[in-house]
N, CA, C and O of each residue as an XYZ file, in Angstrom:
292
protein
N       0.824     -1.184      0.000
C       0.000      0.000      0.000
C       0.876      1.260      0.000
O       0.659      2.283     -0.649
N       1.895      1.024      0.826
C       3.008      2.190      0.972
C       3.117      3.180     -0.810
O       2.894      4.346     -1.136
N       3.604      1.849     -1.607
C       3.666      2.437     -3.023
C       2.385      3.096     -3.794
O       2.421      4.023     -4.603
N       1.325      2.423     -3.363
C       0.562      3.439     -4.054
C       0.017      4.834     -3.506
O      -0.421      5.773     -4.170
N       0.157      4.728     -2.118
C       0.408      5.867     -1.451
C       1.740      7.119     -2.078
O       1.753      8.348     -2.149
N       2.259      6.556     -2.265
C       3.292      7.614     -2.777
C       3.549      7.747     -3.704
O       4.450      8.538     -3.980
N       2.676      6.811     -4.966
C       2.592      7.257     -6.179
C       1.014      8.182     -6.297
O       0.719      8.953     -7.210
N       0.469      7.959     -5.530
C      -0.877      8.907     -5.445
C      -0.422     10.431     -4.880
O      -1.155     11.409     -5.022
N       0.862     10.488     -4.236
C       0.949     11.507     -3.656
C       1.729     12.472     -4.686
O       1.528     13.678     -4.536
N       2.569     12.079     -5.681
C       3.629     12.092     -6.261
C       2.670     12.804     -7.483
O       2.841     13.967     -7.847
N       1.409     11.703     -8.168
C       0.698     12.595     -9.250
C      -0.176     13.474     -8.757
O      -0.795     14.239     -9.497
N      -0.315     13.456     -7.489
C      -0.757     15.371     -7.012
C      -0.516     16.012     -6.910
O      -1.052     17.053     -7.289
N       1.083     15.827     -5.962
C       1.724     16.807     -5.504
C       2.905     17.203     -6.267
O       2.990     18.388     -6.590
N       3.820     16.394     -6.602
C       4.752     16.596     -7.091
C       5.199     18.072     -7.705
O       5.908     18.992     -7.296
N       4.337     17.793     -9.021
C       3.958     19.806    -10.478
C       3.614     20.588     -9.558
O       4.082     21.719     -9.431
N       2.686     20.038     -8.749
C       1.968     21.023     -8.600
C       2.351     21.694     -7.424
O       1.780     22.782     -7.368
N       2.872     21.545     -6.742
C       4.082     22.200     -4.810
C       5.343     22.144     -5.031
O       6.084     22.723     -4.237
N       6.004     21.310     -6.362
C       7.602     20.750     -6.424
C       8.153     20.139     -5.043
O       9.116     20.381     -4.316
N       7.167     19.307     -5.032
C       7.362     18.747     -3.394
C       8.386     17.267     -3.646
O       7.869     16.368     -4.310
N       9.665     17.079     -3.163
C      10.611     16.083     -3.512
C       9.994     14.273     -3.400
O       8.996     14.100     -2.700
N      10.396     13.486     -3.842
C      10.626     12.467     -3.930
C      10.493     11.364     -2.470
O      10.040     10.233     -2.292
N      11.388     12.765     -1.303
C      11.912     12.134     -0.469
C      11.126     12.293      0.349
O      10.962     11.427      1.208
N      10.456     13.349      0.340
C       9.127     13.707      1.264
C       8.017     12.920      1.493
O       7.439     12.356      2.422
N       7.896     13.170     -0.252
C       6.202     12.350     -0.401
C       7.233     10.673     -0.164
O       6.283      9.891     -0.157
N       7.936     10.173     -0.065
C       8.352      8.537      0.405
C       7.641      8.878      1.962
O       6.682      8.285      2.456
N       8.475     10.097      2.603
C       8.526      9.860      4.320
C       6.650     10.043      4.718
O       6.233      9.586      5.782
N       5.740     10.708      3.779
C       4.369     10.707      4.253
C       3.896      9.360      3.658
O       3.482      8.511      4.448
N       3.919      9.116      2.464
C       3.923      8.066      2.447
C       3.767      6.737      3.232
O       2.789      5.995      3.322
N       4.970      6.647      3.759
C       5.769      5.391      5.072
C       4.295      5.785      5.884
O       3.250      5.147      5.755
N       4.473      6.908      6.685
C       3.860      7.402      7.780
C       2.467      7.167      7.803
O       1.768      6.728      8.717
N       2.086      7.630      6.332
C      -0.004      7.018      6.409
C       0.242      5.484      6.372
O      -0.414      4.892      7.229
N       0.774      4.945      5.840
C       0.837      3.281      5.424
C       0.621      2.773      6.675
O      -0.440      2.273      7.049
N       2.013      2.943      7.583
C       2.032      2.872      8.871
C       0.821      2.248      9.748
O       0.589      1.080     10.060
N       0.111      3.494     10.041
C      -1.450      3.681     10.240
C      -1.788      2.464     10.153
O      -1.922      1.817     11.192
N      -2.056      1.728      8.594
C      -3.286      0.789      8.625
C      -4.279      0.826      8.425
O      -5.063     -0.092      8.182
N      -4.498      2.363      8.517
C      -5.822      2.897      7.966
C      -6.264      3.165      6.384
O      -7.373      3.336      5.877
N      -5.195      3.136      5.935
C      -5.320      3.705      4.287
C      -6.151      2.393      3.683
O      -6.176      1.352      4.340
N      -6.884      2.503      2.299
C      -7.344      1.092      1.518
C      -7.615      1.450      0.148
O      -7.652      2.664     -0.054
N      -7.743      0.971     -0.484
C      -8.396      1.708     -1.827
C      -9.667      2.404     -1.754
O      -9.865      3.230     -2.645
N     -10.439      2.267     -1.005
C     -11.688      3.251     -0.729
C     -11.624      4.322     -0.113
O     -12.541      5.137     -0.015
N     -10.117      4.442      0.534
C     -10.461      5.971      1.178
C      -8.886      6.852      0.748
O      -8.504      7.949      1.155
N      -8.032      5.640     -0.462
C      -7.092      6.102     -1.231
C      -7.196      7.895     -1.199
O      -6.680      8.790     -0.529
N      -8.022      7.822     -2.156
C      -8.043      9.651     -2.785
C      -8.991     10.166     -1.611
O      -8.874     11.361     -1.883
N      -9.598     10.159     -0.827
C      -9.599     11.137      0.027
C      -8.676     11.653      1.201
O      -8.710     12.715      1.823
N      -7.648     10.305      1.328
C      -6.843     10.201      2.593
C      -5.649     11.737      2.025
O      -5.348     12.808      2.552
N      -5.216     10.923      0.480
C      -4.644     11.645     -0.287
C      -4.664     13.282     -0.547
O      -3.649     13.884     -0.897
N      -5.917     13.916     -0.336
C      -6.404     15.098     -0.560
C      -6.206     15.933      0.531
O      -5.971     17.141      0.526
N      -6.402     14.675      2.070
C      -6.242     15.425      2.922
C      -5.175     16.026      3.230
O      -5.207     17.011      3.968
N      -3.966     15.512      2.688
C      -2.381     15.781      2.830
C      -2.065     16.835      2.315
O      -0.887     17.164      2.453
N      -3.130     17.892      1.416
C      -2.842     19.271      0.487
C      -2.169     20.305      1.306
O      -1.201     21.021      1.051
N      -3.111     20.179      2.613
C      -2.487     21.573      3.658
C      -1.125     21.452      3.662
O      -0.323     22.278      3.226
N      -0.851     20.222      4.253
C       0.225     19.973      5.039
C       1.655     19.884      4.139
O       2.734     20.307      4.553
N       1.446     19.272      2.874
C       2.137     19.934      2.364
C       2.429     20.836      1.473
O       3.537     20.992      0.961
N       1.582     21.375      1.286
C       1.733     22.875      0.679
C       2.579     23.958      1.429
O       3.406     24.759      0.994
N       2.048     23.696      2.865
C       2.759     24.544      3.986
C       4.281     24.064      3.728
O       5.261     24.605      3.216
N       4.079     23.024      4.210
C       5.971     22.146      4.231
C       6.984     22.617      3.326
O       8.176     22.788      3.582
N       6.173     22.874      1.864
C       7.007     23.237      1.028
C       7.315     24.712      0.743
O       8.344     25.134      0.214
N       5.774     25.774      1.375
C       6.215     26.675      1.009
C       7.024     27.582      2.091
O       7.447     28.712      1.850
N       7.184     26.791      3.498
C       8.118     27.168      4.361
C      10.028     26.827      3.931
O      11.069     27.398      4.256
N       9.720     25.646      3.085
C      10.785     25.058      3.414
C      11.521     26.368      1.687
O      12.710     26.609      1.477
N      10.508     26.817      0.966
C      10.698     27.768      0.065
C      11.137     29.292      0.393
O      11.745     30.079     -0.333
N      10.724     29.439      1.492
C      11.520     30.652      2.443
C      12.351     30.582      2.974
O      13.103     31.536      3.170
N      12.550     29.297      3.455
C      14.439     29.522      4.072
C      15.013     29.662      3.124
O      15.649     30.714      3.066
N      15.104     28.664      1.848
C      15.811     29.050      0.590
C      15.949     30.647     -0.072
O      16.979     31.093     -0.576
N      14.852     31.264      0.043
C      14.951     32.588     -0.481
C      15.839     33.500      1.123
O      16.950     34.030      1.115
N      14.837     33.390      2.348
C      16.016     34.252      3.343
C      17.395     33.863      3.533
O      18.125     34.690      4.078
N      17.686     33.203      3.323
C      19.193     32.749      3.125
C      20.125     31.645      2.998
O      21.156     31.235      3.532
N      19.126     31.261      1.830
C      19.783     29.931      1.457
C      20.466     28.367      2.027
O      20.851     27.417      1.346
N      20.450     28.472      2.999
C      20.779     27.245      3.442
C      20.099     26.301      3.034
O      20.966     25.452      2.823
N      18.936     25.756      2.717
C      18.256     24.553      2.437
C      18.255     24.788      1.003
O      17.468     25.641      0.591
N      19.112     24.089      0.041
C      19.009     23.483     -1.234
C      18.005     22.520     -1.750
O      17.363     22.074     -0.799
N      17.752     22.197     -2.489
C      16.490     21.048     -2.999
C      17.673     20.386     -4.221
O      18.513     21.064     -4.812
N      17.508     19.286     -4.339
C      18.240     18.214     -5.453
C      17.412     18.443     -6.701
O      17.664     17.820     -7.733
């Protein structure tokens, strides 16, 4: 389940936040985890993750602009 979790996360998020690889793996892991995920609540579990990382990324997009320390690959 892990994988389709993070390929569900990957064709949402990815274009559309430039959210890394390594991220959507670690939320990924983390819902799987749970036990709760299934194919019936796939794309809503999925949707719910928009806030969280939208924020993630667009914080982690301000340290880069105030002074660069956090690079992205």
């Amino acid at each position: 389940m892990k994988d389709k979790i993070f390929q569900s996360l990957k064709q949402t998020f990815s274009s559309k936040y430039g959210v890394s690889d390594e991220v959507l793996q670690g939320y990924a892991e983390s819902l799987a985890t749970t036990g709760l995920i299934n194919e019936d609540n796939l794309a809503t579990v999925i949707q719910g993750q928009e806030a969280a990382l939208k924020a993630f990324q667009g914080t982690l997009i301000e340290f880069e602009k105030r002074d660069g320390t956090i690079k992205r690959n």
